[in-house]
Residue frames as qw, qx, qy, qz and C-alpha x, y, z in Angstrom:
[[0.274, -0.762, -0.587, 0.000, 8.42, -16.48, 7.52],
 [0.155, 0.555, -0.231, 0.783, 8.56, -12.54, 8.16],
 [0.451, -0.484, -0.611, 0.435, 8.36, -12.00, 11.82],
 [0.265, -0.062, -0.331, 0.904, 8.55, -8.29, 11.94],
 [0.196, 0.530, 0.618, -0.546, 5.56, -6.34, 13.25],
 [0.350, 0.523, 0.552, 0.547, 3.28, -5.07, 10.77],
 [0.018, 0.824, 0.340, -0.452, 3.35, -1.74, 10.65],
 [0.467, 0.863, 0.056, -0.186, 4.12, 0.86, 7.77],
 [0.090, -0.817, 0.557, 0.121, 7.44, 1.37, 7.95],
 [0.616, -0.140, 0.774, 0.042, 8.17, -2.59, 7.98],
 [0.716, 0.463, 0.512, -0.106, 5.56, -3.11, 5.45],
 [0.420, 0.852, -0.302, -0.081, 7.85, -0.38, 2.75],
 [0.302, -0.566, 0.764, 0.067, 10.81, -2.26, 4.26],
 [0.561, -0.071, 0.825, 0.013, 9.25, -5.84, 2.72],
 [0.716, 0.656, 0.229, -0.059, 8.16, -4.35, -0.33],
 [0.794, 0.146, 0.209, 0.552, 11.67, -2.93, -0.88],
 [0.217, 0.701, 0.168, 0.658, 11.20, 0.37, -0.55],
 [0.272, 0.300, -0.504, 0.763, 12.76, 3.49, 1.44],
 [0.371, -0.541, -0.719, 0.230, 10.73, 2.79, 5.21],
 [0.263, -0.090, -0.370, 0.886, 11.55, 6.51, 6.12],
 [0.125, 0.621, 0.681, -0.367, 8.81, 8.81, 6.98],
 [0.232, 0.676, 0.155, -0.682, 9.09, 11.01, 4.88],
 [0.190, -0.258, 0.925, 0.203, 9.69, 8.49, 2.24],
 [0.068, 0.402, 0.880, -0.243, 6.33, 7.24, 2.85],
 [0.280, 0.724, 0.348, -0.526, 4.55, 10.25, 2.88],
 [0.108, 0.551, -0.416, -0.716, 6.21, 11.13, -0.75],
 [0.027, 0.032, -0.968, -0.246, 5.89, 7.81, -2.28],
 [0.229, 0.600, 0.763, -0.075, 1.71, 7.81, -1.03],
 [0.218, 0.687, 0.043, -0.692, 1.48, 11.76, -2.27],
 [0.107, 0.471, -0.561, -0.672, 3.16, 10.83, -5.72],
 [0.081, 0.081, -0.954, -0.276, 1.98, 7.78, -6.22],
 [0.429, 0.105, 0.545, -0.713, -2.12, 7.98, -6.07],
 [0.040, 0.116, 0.952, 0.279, -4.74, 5.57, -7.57],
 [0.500, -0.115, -0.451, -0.730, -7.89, 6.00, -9.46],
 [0.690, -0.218, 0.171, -0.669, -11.37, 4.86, -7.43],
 [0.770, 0.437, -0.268, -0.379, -11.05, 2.02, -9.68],
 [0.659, 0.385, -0.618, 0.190, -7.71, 0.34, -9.56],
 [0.759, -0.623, -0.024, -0.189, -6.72, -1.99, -6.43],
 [0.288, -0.857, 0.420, 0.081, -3.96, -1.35, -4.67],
 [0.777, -0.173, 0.569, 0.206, -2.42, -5.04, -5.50],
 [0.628, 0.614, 0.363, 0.311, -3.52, -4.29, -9.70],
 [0.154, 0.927, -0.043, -0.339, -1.32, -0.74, -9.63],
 [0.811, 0.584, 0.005, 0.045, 0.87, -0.47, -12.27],
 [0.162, 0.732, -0.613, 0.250, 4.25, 0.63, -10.28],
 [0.542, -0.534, 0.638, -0.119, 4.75, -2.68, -8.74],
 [0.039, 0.526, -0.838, -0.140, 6.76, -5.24, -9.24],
 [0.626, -0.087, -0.755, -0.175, 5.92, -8.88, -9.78],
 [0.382, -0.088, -0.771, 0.502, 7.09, -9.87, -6.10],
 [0.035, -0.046, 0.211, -0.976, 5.85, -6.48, -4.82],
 [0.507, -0.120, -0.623, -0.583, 2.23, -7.43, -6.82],
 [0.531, 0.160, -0.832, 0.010, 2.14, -10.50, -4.87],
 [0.329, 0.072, -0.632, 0.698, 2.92, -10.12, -1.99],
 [0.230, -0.083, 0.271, -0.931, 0.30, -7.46, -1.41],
 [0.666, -0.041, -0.476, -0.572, -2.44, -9.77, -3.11],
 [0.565, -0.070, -0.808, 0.148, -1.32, -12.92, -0.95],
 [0.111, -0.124, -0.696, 0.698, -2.08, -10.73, 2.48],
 [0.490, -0.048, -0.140, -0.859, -5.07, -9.12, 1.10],
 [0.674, 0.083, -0.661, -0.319, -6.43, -12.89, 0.33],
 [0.451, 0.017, -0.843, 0.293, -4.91, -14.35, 3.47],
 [0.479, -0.779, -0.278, -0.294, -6.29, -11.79, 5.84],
 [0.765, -0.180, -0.328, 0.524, -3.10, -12.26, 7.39],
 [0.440, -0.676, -0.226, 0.546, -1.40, -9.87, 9.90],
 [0.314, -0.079, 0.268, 0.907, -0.22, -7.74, 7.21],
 [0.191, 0.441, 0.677, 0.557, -3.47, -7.23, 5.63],
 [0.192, -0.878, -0.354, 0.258, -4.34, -4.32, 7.95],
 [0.227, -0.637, 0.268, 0.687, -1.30, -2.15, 7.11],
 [0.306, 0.289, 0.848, 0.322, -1.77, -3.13, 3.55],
 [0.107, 0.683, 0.721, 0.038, -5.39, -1.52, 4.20],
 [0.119, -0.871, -0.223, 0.420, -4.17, 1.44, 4.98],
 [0.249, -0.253, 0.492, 0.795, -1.63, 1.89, 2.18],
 [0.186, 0.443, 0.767, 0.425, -4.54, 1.20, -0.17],
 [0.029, -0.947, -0.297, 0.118, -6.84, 4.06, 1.91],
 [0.132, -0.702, 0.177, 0.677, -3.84, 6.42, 1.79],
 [0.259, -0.140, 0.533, 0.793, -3.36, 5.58, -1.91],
 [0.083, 0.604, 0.626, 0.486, -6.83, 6.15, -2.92],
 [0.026, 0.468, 0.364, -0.805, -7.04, 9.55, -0.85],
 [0.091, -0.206, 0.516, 0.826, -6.65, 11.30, -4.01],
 [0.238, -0.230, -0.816, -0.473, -10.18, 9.44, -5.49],
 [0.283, -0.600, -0.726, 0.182, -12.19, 9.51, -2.75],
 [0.162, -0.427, -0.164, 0.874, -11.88, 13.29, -2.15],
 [0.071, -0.024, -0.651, -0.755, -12.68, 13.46, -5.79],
 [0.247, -0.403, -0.784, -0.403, -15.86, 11.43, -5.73],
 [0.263, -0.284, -0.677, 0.626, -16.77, 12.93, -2.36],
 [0.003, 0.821, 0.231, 0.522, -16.21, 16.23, -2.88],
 [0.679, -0.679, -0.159, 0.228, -14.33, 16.64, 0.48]]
């Protein structure tokens, strides 16, 4: 059972990846998703990684807010697009 608080940083920490802040901010700039694709279905994660995100999405569980927001930062990129913002 993870115990640590959910919050970004943690959440890069339990996918395996570097937690730092600017870390973060590179990793959502480089890494942006199409309107289309959901955050759990992208194509740079791992199996575990995959999972993991799908199982909190599903559960609703304390992660599935920080989660939400990786998903909004990774679709900035699309939504600006379709906006027009």
């Amino acid at each position: 059972m993870n115990t640590a608080e959910p919050r970004m940083s943690n959440l890069f920490l339990q996918l395996g990846l570097d937690a730092g802040d600017a870390a973060i901010a590179d990793f959502i700039r480089t890494h942006q998703l199409p309107a289309e694709v959901h955050i759990a279905e992208a194509p740079y994660w791992n199996d575990a990684q995959r999972q993991f995100l799908a199982e909190q999405i599903k559960a609703d569980a304390a992660w599935a807010i920080v989660v939400d927001q990786l998903n909004e930062s990774l679709h900035e990129d699309a939504v600006k697009k379709q906006t027009g913002l």
